[in-house]
LUMBA-500458 format. One line per 3 residues: number of its first residue (from 1); their letters; for each residue x, y, z of N, C-alpha, C, CB. Coordinates in steps of 0.001 Angstrom, whole numbers. Glycine has a CB too. Layout:
N
NUM) a) X:Y:Z:X:Y:Z:X:Y:Z:X:Y:Z | ...
This chain:
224
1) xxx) -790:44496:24237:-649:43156:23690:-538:43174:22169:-1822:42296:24113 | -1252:43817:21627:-1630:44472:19837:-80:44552:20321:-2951:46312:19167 | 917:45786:20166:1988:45958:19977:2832:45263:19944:2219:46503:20405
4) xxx) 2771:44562:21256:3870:43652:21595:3910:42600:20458:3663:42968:23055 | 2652:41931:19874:2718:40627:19111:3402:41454:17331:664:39675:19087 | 2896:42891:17312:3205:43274:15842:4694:43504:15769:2395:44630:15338
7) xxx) 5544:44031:17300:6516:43803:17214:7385:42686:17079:6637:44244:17757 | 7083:41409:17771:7335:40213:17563:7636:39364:15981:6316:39797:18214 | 6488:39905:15106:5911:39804:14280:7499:40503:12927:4308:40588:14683
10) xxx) 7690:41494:13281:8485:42848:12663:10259:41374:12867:8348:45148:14283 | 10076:40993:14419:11389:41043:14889:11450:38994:13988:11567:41472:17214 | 10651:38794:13671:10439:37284:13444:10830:37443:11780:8622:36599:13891
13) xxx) 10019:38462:11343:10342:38697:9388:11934:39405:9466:8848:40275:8319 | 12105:39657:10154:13473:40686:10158:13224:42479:9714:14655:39947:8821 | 12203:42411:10108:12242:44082:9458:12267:44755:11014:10481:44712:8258
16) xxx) 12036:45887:10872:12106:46889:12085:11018:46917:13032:12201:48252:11626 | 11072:46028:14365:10138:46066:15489:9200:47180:15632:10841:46021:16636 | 9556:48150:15313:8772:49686:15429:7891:49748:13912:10166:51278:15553
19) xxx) 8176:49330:13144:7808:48998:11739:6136:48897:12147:8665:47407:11022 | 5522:50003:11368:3981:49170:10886:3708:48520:10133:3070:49649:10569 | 2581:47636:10801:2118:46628:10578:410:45894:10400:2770:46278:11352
22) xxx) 472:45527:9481:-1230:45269:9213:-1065:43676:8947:-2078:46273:7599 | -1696:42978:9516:-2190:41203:9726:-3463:40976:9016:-2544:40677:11481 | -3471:40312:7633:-4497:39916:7606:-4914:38830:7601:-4839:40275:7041
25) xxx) -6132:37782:8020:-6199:36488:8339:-6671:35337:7358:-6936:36502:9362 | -6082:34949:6923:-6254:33405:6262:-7315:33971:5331:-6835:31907:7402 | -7220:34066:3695:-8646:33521:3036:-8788:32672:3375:-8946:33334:1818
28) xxx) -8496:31525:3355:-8871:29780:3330:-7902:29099:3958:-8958:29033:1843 | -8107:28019:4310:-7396:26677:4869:-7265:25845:3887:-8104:25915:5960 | -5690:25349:3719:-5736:24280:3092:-6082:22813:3455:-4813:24330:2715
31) xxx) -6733:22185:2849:-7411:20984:3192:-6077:19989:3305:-8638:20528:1998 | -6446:18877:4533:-5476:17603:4367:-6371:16595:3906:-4685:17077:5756 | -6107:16911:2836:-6643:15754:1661:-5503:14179:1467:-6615:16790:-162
34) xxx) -4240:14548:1890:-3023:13220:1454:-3437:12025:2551:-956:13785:1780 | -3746:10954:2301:-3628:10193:3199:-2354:10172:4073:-3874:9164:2673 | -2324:8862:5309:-798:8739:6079:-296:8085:5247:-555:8057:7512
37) xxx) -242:6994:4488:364:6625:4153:1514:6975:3097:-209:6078:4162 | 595:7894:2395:1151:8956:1573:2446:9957:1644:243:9660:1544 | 2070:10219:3083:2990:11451:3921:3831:10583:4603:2144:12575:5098
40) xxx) 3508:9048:4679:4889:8318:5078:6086:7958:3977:4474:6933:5681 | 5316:8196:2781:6516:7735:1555:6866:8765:1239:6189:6945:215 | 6322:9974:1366:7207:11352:963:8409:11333:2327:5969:13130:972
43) xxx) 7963:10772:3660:9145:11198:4697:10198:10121:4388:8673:11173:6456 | 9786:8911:3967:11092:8066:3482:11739:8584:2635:10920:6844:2952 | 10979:9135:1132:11627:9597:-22:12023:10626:183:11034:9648:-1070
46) xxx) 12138:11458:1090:12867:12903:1013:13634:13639:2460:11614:13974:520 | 13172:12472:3355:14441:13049:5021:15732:12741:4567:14318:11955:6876 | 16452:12937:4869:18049:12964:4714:18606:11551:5324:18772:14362:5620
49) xxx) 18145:11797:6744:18659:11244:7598:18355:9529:7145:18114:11872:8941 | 17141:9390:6734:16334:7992:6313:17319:7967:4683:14022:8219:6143 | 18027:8799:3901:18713:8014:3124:20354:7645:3375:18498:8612:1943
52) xxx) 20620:8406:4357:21676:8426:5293:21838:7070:5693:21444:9328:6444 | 20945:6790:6167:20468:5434:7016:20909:4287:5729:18374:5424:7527 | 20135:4277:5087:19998:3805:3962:21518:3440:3354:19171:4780:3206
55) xxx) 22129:4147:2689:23551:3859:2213:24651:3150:3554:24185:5494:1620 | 24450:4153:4987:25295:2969:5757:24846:1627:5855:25482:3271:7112 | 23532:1136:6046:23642:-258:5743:23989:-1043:4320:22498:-655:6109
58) xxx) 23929:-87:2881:24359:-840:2270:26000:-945:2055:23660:-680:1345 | 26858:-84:2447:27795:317:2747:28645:-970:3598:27443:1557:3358 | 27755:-1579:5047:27760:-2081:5543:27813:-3671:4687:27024:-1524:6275
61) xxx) 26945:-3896:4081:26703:-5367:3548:27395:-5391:2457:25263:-5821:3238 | 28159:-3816:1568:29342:-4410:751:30275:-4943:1534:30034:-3475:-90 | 30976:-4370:2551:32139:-4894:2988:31755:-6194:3967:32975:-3728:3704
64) xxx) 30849:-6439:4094:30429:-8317:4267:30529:-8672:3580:29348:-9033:4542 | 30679:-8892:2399:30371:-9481:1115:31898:-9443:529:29141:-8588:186 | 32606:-8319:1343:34309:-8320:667:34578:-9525:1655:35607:-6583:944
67) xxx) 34432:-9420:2725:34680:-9989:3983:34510:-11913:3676:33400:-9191:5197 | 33295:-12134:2887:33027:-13495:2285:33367:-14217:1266:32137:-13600:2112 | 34227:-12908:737:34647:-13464:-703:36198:-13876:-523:34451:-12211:-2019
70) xxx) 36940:-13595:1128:37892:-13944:1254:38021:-15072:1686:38368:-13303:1691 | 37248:-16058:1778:37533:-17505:1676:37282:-18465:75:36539:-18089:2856 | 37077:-17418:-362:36862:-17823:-1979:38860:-18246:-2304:35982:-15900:-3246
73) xxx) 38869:-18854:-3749:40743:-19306:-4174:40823:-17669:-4961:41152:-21288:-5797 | 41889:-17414:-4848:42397:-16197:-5516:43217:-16477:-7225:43563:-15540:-4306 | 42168:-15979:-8213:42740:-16710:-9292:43548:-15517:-10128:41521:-17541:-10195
76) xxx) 45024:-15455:-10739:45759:-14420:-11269:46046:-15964:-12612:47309:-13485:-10009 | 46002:-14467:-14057:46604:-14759:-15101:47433:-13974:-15131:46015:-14855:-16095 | 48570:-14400:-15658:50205:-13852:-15730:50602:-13857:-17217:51394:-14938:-14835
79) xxx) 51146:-13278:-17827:51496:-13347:-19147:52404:-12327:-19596:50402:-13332:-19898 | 53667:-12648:-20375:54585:-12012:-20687:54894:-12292:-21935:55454:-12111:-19924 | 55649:-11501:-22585:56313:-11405:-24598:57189:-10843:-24338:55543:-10527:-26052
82) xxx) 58419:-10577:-25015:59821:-10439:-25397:60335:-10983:-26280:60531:-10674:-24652 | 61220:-10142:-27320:62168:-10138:-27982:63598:-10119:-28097:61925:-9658:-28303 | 64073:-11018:-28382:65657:-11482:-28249:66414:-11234:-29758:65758:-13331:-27792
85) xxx) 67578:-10322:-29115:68433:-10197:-30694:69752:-9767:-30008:67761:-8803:-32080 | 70688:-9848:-31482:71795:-9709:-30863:72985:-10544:-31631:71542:-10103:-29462 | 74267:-10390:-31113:75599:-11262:-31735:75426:-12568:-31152:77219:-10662:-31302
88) xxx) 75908:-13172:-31721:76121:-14541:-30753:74715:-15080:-30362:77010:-14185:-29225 | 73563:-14854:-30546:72447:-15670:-29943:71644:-16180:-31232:71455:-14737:-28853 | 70897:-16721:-30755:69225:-17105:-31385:68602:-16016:-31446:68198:-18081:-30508
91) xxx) 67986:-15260:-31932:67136:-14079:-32044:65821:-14748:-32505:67726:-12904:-33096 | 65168:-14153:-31844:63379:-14361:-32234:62763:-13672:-30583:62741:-16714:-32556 | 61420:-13722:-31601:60308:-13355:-29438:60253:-14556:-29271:58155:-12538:-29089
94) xxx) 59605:-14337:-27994:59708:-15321:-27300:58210:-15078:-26351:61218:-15349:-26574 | 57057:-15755:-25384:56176:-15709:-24945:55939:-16353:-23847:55609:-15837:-25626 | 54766:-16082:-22589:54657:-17087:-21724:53736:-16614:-20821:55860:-17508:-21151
97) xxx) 52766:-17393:-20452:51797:-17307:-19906:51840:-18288:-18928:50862:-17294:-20676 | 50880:-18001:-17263:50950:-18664:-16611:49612:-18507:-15671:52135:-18579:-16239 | 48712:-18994:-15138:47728:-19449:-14363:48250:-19184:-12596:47474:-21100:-14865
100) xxx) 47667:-18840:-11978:48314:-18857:-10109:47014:-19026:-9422:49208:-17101:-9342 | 47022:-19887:-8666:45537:-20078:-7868:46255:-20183:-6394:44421:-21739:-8383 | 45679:-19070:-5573:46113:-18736:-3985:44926:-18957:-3117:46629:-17109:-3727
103) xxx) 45256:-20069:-2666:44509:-20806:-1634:44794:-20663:-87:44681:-22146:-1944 | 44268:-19928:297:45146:-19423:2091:44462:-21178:2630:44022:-17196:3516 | 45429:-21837:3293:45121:-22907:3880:44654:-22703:5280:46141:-23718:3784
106) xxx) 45733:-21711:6054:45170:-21412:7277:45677:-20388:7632:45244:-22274:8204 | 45112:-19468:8751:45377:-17945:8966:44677:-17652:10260:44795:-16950:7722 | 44988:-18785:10996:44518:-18629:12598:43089:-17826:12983:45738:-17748:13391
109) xxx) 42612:-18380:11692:40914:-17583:12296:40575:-15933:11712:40985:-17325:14429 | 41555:-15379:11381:41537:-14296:10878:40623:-13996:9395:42868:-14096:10822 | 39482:-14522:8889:39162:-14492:8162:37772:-15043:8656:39957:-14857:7353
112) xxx) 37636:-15425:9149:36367:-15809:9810:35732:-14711:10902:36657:-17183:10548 | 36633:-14272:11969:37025:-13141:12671:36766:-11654:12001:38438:-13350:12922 | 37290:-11723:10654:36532:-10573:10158:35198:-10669:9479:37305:-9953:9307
115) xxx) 35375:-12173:9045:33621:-11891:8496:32290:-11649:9758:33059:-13577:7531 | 32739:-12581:10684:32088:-12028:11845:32121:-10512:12343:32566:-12744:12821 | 33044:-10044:12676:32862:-8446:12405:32417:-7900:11520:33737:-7811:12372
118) xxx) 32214:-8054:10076:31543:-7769:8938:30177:-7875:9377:31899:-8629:7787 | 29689:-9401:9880:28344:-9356:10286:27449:-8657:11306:28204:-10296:10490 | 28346:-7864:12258:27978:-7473:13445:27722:-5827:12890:29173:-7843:14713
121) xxx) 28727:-5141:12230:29175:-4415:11657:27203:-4030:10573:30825:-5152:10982 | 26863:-4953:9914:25568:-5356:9171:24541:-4941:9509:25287:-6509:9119 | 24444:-5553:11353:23559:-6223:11969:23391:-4712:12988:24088:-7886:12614
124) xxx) 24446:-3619:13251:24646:-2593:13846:23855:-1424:13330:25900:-2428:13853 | 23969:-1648:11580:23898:-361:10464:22276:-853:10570:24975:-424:8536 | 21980:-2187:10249:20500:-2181:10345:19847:-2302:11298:20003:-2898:9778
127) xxx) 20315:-2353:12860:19460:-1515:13745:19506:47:13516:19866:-1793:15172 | 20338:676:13504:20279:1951:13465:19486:2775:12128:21650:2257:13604 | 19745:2066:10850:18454:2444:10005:17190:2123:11002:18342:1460:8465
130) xxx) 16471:1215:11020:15241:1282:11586:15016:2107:12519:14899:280:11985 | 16298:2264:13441:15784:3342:14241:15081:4387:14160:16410:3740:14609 | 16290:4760:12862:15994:6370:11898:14555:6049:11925:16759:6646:9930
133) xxx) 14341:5062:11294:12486:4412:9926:11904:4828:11592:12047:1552:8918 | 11890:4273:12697:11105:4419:13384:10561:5989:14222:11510:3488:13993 | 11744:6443:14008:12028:7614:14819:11043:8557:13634:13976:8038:15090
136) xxx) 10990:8678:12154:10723:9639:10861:9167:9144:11338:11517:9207:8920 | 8971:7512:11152:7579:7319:11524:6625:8082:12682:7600:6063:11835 | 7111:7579:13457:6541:8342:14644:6446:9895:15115:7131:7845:15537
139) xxx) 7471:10580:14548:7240:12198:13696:6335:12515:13421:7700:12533:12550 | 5953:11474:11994:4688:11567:11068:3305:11337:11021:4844:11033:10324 | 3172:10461:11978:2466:10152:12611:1593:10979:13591:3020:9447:12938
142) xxx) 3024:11288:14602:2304:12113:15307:1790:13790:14768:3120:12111:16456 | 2766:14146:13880:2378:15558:13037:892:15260:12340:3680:15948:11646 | 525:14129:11943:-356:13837:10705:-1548:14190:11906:-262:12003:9735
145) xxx) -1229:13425:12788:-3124:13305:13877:-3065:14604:14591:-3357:11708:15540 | -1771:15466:14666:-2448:16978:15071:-2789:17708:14253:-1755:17846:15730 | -2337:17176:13012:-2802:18161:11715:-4616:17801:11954:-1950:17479:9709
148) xxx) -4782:16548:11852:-6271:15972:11623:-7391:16221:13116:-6043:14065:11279 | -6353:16506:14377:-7299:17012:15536:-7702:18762:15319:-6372:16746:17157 | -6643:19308:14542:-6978:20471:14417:-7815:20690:13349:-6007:21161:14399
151) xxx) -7980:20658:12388:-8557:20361:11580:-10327:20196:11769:-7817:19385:11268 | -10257:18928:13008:-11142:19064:13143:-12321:20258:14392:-11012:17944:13069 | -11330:20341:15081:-11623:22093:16207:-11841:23199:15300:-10021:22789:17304
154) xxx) -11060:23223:14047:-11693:24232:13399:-13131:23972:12704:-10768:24657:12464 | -13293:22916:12572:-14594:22591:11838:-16047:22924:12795:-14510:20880:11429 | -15588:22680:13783:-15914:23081:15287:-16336:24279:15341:-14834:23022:16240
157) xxx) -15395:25197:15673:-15298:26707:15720:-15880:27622:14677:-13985:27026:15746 | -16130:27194:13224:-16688:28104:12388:-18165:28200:12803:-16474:27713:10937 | -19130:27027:12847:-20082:27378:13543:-20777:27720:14468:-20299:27161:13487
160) xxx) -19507:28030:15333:-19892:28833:16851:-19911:30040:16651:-18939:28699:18083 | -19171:30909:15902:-18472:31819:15119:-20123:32712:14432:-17226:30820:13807 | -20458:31471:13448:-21411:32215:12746:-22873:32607:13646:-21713:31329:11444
163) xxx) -23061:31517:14982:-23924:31403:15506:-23956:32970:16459:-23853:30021:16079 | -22476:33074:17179:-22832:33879:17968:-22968:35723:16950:-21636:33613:19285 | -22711:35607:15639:-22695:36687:14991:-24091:37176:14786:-21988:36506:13849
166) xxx) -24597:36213:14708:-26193:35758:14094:-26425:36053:15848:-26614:33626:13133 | -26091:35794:16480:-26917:36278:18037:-26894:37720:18605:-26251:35479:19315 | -25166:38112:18113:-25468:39832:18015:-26253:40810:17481:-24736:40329:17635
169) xxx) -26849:40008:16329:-27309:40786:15598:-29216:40868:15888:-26707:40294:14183 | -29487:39537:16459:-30698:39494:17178:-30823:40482:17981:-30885:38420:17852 | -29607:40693:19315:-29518:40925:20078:-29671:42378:20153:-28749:40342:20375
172) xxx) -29287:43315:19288:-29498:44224:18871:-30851:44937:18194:-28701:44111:18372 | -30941:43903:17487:-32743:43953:17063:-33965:44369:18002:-33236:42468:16716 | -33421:43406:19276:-34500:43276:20386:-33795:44568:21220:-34597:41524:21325
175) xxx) -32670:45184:20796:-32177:46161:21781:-33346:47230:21488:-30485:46724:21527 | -32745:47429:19891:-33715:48891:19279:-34850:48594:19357:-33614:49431:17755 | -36043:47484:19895:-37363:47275:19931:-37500:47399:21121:-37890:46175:19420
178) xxx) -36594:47714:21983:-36695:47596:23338:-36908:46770:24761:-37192:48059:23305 | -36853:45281:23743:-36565:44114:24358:-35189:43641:24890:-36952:43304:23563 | -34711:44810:25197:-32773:44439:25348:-32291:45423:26224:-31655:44644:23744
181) xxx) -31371:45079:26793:-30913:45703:27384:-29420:46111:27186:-31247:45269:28261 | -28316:47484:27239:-26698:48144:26987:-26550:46367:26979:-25595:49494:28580 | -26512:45872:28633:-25964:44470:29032:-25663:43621:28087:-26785:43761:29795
184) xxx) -27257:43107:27878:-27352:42001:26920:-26390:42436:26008:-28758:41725:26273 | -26401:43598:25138:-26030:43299:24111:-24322:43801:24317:-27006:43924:23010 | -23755:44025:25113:-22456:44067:25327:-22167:42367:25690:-22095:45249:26545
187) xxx) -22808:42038:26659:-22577:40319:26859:-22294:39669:25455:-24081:39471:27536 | -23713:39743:24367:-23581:38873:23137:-22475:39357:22364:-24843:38849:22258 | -22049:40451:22555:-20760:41042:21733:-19346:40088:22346:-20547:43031:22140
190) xxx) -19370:40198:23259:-18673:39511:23792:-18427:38216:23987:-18734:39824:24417 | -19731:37492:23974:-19951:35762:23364:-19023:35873:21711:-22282:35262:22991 | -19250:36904:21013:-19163:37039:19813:-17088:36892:19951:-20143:38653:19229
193) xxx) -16685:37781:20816:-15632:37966:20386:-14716:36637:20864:-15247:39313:20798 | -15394:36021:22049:-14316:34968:22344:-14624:33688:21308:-14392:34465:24063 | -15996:33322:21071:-16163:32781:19481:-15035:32944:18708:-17262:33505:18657
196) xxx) -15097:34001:18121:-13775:34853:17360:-12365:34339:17633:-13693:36452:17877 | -11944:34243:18822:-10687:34022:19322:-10277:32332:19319:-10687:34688:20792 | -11391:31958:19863:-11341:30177:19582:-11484:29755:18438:-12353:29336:20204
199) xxx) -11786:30449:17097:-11943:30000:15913:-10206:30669:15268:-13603:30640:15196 | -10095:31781:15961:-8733:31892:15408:-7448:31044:15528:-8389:32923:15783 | -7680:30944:16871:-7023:29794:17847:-6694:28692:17070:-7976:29252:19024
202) xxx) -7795:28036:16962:-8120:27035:15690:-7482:27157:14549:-9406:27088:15236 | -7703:27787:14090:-6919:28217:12759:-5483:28432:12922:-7457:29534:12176 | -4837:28838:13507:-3409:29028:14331:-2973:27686:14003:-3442:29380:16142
205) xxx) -3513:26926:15353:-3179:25368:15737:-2800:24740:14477:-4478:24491:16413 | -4371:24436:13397:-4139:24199:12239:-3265:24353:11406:-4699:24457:11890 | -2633:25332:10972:-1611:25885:10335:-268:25371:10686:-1679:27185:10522
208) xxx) -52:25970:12049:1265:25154:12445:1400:24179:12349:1670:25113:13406 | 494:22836:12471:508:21591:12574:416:21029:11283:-405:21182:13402 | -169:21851:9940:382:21658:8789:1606:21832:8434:-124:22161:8133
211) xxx) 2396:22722:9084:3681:23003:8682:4664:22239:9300:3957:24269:8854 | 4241:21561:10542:4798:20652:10999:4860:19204:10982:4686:20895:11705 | 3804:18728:10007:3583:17570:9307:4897:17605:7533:1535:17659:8986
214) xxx) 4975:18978:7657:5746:19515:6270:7308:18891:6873:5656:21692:5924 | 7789:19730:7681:8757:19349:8199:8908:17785:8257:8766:19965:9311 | 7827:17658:9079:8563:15532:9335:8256:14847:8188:7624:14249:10776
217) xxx) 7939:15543:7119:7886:14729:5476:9161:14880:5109:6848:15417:4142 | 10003:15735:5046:10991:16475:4707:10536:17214:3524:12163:15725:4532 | 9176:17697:3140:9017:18425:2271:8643:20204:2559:8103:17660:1628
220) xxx) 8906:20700:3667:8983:21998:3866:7616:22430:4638:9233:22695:2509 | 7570:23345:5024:6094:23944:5972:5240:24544:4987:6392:25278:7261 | 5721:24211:3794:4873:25067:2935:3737:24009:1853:6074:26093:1942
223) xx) 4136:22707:2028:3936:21895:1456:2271:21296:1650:5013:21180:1742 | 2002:21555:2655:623:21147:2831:-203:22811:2822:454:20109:4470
C-alpha cells in the first residue's frame, strides 16, 4: 500500500513512479479565519463565468436601449460651401445649411416587435446571470461548510491523538512494572495508531476542502 500511494504520488507530480520518495506531514493547518460572506465577494469578484454573466446582460440592455431609441425623431444637420468662378458668371462662394427631422410614421409594428425582442432578449441574459450568481453561490457555500465540518473533526482528532499517546506510554510503564501484559500493550499501540490515521484523515479532508473552497472563489487551492 506504502508503494502503491508513493507511486501515485511520483505519477501525480510528474516525476518517475519508481522515484523515491519521502512524505512529510503538515507543520500546521491553515486556519479559516474569512467569513462566508467574504468568500462570496471574492467568488463574484474573480469567477469568470459570474463576469461573463455580467457583460451579457449588459450587452443585452444596450441593444434595448438601441431598440427604444428607435421610436425617438431622427435629427440630421446638413451643411454645404462652394465657390463659383469663371467667364460669363457671378463669381463669389456661396453656402447652405439645412435641418432634416425623420419621423417613421408607420412600419407595421416593426419597431415595437423589436423592442419586444430587445426585452425578452434582457429578460433571457438576466435569468441566466443569476443562474451563474446562483450556481457560484451554492459552490461556495457548499465548499465553505466542508471546509468548517472539517475543520472541526480535526479539532476532534488531535485530542484523541494525544490521549491515546499518553495511554501507550502508561501502558508500557505498567508493562515494565509488571502490571501489563505483550497484549495490552500491542492493543494500546494500536488504539494509538488508528488515533493516528483518523487525525490524518482529518487533516486530508481539511486540506482538500480548503482547496476546494479556493477553487469556487476563483482564487486558486492555494489561497486559503
Amino acid at each position: 500500500g506504502v508503494s502503491e500511494a508513493e507511486a501515485s504520488l511520483n505519477y501525480a507530480v510528474g516525476r518517475n513512479p519508481a522515484a523515491a520518495v519521502r512524505v512529510a506531514g503538515p507543520a500546521g493547518l491553515p486556519p479559516l479565519t474569512r467569513p462566508l460572506a467574504e468568500c462570496l465577494d471574492a467568488a463574484v469578484a474573480r469567477r469568470a463565468e459570474v463576469a461573463i454573466a455580467r457583460d451579457l446582460a449588459a450587452a443585452a440592455a444596450e441593444d434595448r436601449a438601441v431598440a427604444a431609441a428607435s421610436f425617438r425623431p431622427k435629427v440630421y444637420a446638413v451643411g454645404s460651401t462652394g465657390v463659383v468662378g469663371g467667364q460669363n458668371v457671378v463669381e463669389g462662394a456661396h453656402g447652405g445649411a439645412a435641418l432634416h427631422l425623420n419621423v417613421p410614421l408607420y412600419q407595421g409594428g416593426l419597431r415595437r416587435a423589436e423592442l419586444r425582442a430587445a426585452d425578452a432578449e434582457v429578460a433571457a441574459a438576466v435569468a441566466a446571470a443569476r443562474r451563474v450568481f446562483d450556481d457560484v453561490a451554492v459552490q461556495v457555500h457548499l465548499a465553505y461548510r466542508d471546509a468548517e465540518a472539517a475543520a472541526r473533526r480535526t479539532a476532534l482528532t488531535r485530542p484523541a491523538v494525544a490521549q491515546a499517546v499518553e495511554y501507550v506510554r502508561l501502558t508500557r510503564v505498567r508493562y515494565r512494572n509488571g502490571d501489563a501484559t505483550p497484549a495490552d500493550v500491542a492493543d494500546a499501540e494500536a488504539t494509538a495508531t488508528a488515533a493516528e490515521d483518523r487525525d490524518l484523515a482529518a487533516t486530508f479532508d481539511y486540506l482538500a476542502a480548503l482547496a476546494r473552497l479556493g477553487y469556487a472563489t476563483g482564487e486558486g487551492p492555494e489561497a486559503y
